[in-house]
N, C-alpha and C positions, 0 to 999 in steps of 0.2 A: 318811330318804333315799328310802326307797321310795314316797314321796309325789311325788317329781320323776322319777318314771319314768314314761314314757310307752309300754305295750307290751314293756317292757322296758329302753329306750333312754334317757338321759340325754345334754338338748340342752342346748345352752349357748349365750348370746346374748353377745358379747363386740363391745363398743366401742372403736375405737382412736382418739386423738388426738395427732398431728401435731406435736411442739413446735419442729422447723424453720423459721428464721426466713425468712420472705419476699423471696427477690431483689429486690434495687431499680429500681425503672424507671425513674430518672433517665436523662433524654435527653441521648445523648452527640453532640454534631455531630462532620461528618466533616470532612477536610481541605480548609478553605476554601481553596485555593491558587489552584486552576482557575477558582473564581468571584471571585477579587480581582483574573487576571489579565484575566477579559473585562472588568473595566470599566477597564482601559489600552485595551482596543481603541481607535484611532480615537479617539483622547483626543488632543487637543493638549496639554492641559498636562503630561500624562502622558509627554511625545512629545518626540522630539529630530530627528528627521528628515520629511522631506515628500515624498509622490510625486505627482505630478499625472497624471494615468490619461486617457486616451483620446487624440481629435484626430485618429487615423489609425487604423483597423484594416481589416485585409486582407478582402473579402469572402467570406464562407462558400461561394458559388458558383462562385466563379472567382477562387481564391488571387492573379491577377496584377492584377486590380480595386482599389482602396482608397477606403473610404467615410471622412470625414468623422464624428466623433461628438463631441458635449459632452465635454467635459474635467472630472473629478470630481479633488478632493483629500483625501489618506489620508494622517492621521498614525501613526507609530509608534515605536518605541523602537528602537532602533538595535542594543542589546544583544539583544534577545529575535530580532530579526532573524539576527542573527550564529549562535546558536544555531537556527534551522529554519527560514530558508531564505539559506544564504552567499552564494548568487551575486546574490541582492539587497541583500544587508548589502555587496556589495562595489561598490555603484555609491553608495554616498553615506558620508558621514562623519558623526559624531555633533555635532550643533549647527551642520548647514550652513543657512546662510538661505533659499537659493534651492531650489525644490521640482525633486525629481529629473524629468525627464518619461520618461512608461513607456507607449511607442507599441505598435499590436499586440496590445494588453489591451482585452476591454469592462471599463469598469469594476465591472460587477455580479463579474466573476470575477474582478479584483483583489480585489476587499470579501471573498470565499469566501476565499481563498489567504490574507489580511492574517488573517480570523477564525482559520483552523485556526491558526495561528502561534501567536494566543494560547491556544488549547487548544480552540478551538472545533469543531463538528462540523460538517459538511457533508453536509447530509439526504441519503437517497439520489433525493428526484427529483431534488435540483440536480444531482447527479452526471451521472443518466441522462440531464438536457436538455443538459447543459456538459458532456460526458466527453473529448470532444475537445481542448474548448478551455482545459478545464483542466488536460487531459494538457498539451499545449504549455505553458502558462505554468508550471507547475508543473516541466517539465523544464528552461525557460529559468531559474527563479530556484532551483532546487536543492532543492524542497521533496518529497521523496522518497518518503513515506511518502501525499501526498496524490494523488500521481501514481499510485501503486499501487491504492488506494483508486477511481480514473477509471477503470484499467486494468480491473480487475476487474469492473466493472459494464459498462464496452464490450465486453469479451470475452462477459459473459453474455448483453447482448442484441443481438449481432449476429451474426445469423444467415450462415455463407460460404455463398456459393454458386459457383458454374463463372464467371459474370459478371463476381463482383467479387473472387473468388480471389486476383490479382495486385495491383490496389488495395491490398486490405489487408497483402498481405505486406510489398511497399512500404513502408508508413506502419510497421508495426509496426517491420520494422529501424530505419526511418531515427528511430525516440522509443527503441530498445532495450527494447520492449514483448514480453518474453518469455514473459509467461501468454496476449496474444494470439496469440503468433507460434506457441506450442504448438497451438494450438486451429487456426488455419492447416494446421499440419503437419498436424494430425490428418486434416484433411480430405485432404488431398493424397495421406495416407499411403491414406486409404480410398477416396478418387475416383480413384486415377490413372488408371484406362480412360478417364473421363470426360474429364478434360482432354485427352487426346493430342489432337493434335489444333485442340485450339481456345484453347488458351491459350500465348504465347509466351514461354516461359522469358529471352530473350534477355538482357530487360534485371537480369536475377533476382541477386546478387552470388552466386559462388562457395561462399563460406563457407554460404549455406542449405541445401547440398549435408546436409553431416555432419547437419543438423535434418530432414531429409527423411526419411534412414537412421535415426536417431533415433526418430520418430516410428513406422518400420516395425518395428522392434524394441520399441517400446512396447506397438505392437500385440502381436506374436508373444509378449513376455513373460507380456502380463494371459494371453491361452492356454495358457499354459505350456510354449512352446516355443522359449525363448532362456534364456539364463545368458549372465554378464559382469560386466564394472564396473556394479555399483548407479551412481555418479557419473553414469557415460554415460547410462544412460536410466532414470535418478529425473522425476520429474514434477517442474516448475519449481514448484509449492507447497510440496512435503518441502525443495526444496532453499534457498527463499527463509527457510522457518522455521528449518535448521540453520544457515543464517545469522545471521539474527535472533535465535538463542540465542546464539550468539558474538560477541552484539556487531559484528557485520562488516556491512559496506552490502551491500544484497539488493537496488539497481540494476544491472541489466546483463543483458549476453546471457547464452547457457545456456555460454559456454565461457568467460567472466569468473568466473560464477559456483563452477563448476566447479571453475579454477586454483585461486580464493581457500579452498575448503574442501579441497583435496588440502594446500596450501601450510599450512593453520592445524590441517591431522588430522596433520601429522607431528612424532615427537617431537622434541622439541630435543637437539640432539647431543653440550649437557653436561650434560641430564638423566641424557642413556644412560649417562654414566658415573661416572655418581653411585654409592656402593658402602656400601652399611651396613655399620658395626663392631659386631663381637658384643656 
């Protein structure tokens, strides 16, 4: 024994071997759903109904102008319409011969609107060049979620300023654009010197009033110098997501919104008296 000492010490070389058998790397695909349903896009055979898209749209410059444009045809399914975007699904029937006509559309942002339908995405430069114009058709045909999606990217890059202050607020009530109309407030709430003066409230609706105050309170809160109803002055992203957890539409102004989660946070009144036996 004293032949394996070293200095005194006794080292030991020990080898371990693994008899665990190796996970399998058989490749598992995912849920082909989403790619079975783009190729119905735009598929005639696929397709039970028809829109015929252009012929008239209003001009970018002067809303009261109407230009003239080639007429493009888009087929779709009638079901999958009915499902995400209803107020489209309700200008035609399933197996109508004749193509619905859909004036007031470029047809490039029908094609957008028709793709996300089928689960398609819409990049965000098409967003940032169409944000407008697919806000509007997206609120004319009920497609909600796409509209949001426009909202969200005009809100980021459109700078308010004192000039076009009134512009925008305008346009935001009149589509129920409540992430822009925040962003509005904001300014209002932090420019009011600036504007007195030089911007005229007149034609402004009433009801912006309570979003004004809103907005001033939002301020005073991040400071930390208001307390209150959370509801009142939650930021229109927390309040669009506890919607969206419940299931509930997250279109609308900030006082829609509002009702519909005060009305869906209270308990049901034969819960309450529901009574457990020992």
């Amino acid at each position: 024994m004293l032949t394996y000492l070293n200095n005194g010490t006794l080292t030991l070389e020990v080898h371990l071997r693994s008899r665990k058998k190796a996970e399998s790397s058989g490749y598992v695909p995912s849920n082909s759903f989403n790619n079975n349903m783009l190729k119905g896009f735009n598929n005639e055979e696929m397709s039970d109904v028809t829109f015929e898209v252009g012929g008239e749209v209003e001009s970018a410059a002067n809303r009261r102008k109407r230009g003239k444009t080639i007429t493009t045809r888009f087929h779709a399914f009638h079901a999958i319409l009915r499902l995400n975007a209803p107020s489209l699904s309700d200008m035609c029937r399933p197996g109508d011969e004749a193509a619905v006509p859909i004036n007031g559309v470029e047809p490039e942002v029908f094609k957008m609107l028709l793709y996300f339908c089928y689960g398609g995405k819409v990049s965000e430069d098409e967003l940032e060049a169409n944000a407008k114009a697919i806000i509007e058709a997206a609120d004319r045909f009920g497609i909600v979620n796409l509209k949001l999606q426009a909202e969200a990217v005009l809100t980021k890059q459109t700078e308010v300023t004192v000039d076009n202050m009134l512009d925008n607020l305008l346009y935001a009530t009149s589509k129920n654009l409540a992430l822009f109309l925040e962003k509005i407030m904001d300014f209002v709430a932090e420019n009011g010197s600036m504007l007195l003066g030089k911007v005229s409230f007149g034609d402004v609706p009433s009801n912006l009033i309570s979003d004004i105050l809103t907005a001033v309170a939002q301020g005073k809160k991040s400071a930390g110098g208001v307390a209150g109803d959370d509801l009142q002055i939650m930021r229109v992203g927390e309040m669009r997501k506890r919607l969206h957890d419940k299931g509930l539409c997250i279109d609308g102004d900030r006082e829609t919104m509002i009702a519909l989660l005060r009305e869906n946070s209270e308990s049901s009144p034969s819960a309450s008296r529901v009574k457990l036996e020992p």
